[in-house]
C-alpha positions in Angstrom: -0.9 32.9 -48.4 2.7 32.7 -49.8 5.9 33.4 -48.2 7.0 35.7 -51.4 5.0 38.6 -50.5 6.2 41.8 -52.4 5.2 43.8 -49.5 6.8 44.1 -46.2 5.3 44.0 -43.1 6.0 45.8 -40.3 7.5 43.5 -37.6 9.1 40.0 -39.0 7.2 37.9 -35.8 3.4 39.2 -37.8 4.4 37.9 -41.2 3.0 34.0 -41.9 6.1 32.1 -42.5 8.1 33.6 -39.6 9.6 31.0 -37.7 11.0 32.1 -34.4 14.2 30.3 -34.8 16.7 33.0 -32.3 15.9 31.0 -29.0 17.8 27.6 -30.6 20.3 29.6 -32.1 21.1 31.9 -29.2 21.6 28.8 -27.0 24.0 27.6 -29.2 26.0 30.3 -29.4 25.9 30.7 -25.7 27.4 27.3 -25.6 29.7 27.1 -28.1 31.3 30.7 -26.3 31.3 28.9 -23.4 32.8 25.8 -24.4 35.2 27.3 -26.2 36.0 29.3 -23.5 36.8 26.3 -21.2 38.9 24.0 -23.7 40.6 27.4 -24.1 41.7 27.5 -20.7 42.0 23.6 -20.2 44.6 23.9 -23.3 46.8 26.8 -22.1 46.9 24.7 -18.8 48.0 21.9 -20.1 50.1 23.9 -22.3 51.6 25.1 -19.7 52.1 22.0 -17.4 54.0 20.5 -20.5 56.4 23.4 -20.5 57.1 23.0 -17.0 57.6 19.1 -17.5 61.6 18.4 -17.0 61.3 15.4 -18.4 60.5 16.4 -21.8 63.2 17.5 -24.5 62.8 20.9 -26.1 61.5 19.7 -28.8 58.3 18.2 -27.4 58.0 21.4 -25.8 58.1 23.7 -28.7 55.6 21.0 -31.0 53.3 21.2 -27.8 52.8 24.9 -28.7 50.1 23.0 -31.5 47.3 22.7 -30.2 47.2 18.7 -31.9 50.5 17.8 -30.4 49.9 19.2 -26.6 47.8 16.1 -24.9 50.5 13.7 -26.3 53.1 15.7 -25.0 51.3 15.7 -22.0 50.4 12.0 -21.6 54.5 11.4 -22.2 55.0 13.7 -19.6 53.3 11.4 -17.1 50.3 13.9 -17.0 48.0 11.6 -17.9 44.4 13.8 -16.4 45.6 16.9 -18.6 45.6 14.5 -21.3 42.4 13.6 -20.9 40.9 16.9 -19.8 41.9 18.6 -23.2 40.6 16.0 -25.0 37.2 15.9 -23.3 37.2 19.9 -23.2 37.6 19.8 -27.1 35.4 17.0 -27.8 32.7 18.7 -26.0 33.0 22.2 -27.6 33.4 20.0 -31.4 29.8 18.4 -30.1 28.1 21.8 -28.7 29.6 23.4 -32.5 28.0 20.4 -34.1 24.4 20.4 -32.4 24.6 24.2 -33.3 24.8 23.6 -37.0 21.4 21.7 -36.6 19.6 23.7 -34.6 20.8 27.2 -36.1 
């Protein structure tokens, strides 16, 4: 049987080339909202640690308002975890966003 029928059936699960194909996908969006969710709040902290750092100048504060530019404002700051708790929060929601291009 071919997968170009001209009729349509009923329910999408009874025709022969459905592939059920939600599970993956749902998982991945699950965990890309999550992930995102946590660097989210991992960046505004460290955001805001950085604009609470006296030894910066003004102007690393205001360039630490991109998201790029706020671990290495941190990490000059002497905040050296935040630094690296950004960029593991953001490497893991690239990954998760990445695996979820493959399994969707």
């Amino acid at each position: 049987m071919t997968c170009r029928s001209s009729r349509s059936p009923p329910l999408a699960a009874q025709h022969p080339c459905y592939e059920a194909r939600v599970p993956g996908s749902l998982f991945a969006f699950a965990g890309a909202v999550l992930f995102g969710a946590v660097a989210l709040v991992v960046h505004l902290a460290v955001l805001l640690s950085v604009w609470r750092a006296p030894e910066l100048s003004r102007t690393w504060h205001y360039a630490a308002l991109l998201p790029p530019v706020t671990p290495v404002a941190a990490w000059r700051s002497g905040r050296r975890f935040a630094a690296i708790a950004w960029a593991t929060a953001v490497s893991a929601y690239v990954a998760v966003r990445v695996v979820g291009l493959y399994i969707a």
